[in-house]
N, C-alpha and C positions, 0 to 999 in steps of 0.2 A: 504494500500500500504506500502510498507517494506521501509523503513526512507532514504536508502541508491539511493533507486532510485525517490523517493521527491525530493532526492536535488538536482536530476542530471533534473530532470522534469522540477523543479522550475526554475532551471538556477540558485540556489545558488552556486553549484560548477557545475563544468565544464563536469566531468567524472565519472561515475559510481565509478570506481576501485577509486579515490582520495577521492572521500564520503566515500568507505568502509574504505579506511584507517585512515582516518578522524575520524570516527564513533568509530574502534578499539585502537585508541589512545585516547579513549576518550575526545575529544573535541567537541564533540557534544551531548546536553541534552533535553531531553523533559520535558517541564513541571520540571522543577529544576532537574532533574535526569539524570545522563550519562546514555546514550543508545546505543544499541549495533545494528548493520544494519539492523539486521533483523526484528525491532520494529516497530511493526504495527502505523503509520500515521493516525489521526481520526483529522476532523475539527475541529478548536478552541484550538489545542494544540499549545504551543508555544516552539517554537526548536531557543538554540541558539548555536552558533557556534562560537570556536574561533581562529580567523585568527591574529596566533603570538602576537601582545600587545593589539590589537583589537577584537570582538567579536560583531556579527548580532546577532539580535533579533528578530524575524518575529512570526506573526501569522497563524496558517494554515486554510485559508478562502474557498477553494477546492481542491478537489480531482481527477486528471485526470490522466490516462494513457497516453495519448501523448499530448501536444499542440505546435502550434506556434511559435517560436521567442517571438513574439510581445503582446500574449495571455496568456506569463508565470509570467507577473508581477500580474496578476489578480486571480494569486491562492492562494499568500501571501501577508501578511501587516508587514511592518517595525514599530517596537515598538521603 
């Protein structure tokens, strides 16, 4: 799954379009590396994010196309 819609899955961000700008301003890295949106998603990779002086860490533990509200903390683990 292409990284920009993970996070919009995950409910790490909010909106597709805010991931991909996210993504092209380079604040967001796979596995230590900035990555760009279209970057393929695989289980066990860790994507972290930085939001202004702060910065998430998670784990990626599944893989879905759509899920739940309630159902989307169950795809990632906070490191």
């Amino acid at each position: 799954m292409r990284l920009d819609k993970f996070l919009k899955v995950s409910r790490l961000i909010k909106r597709r379009t805010i991931a991909n700008e996210a993504c092209d301003a380079g604040r967001v890295m796979i596995n230590g590396k900035t990555a760009k949106a279209g970057t393929e998603v695989k289980i066990g990779d860790i994507i972290e994010i930085g939001f202004g002086s702060k910065s998430v860490k998670v784990e990626v533990l599944n893989i879905q196309e759509t899920v739940k509200k309630d159902d989307a903390k169950e795809l990632i683990k906070y490191l």
